[in-house]
N, C-alpha and C positions, 0 to 999 in steps of 0.2 A: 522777189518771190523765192528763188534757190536759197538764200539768205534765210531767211522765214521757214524754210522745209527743213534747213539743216539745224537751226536754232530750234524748232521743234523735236527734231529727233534727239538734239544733244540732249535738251530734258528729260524723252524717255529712259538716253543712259545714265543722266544723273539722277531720276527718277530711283533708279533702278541701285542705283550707286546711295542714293538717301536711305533707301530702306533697310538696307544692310547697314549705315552711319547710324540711324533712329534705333534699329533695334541691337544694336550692339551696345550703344551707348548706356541706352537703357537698360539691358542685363548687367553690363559692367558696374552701372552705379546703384542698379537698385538691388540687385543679388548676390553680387559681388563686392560690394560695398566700396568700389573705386568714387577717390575722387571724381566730379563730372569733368573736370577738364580733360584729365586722363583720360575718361572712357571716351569722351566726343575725340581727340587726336585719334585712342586706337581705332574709332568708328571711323572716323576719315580716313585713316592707311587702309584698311582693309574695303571700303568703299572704291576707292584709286583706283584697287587691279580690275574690278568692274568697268569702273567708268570708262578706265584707257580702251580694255578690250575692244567695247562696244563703238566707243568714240573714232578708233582705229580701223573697224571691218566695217561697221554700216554706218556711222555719222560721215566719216570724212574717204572711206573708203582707200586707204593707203595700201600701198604696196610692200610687200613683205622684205623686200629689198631695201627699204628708208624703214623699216618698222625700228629697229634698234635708236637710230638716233631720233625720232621721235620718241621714244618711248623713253628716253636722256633728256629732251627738251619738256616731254608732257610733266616729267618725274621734276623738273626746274621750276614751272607754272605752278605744279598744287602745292610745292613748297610755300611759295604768294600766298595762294590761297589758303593754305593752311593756319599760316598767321595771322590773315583777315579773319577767317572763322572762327582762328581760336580768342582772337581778341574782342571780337565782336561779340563774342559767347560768351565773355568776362566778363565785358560790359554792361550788355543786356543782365545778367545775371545777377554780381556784385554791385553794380550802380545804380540800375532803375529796379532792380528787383523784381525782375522776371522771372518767373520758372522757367530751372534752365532746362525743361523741353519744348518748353516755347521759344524761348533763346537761341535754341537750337534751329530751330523751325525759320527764327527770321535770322538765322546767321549764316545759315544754308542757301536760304534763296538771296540773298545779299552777295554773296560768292559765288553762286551759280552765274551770275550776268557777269563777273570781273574772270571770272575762268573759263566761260564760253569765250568772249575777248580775248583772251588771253590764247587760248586754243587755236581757236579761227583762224586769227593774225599770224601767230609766229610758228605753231608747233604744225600744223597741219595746211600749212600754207601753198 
């Protein structure tokens, strides 16, 4: 059940962390006229310092004392995940020919369950 409350919360910080990815992405590509890959990478850095904050004071509640080297290990993991999302975004996109805000959509929650994993296990353990 603990397991389940914190896997719940880490989504409202990735939740939270998508919204800023979705809409940056989208101004980047569609206003800016950035390639998409580009603007989904910049959407995912700028999503990160979100996500970590929250992941750090209310998901996994860390001590300010370990905050740096967690925040060394968390900056390790969305690397992982960086490359899953960005590749799964290519994929879905240039392969099966998804729009890539939909691409986005399932490339995100695809990486959300390998970087909670990921999180959980080693950076927040």
């Amino acid at each position: 059940m603990k397991d389940l409350i914190k896997f719940l919360k880490y989504g409202i910080g990735g939740g939270l962390a998508f919204i800023i990815t979705f809409g940056l992405t989208y101004l980047l590509t569609e206003k800016a006229n950035f390639y998409y890959l580009i603007s989904a990478v910049l959407g995912y850095i700028a999503g990160f310092f979100v996500n970590f904050t929250f992941q750090a004071f209310i998901t996994f509640q860390t001590r300010t004392n370990y905050y740096f080297q967690r925040f060394l290990k968390f900056i390790f993991f969305q690397i992982i995940g960086l490359i899953c999302y960005s590749s799964l975004l290519a994929f879905f996109t240039e392969a099966l020919n998804i729009y890539y805000l939909v691409s986005l959509i399932l490339s995100s929650g695809l990486t959300y369950i390998l970087n909670f994993y990921l999180v959980k296990n080693f950076v927040f353990k």
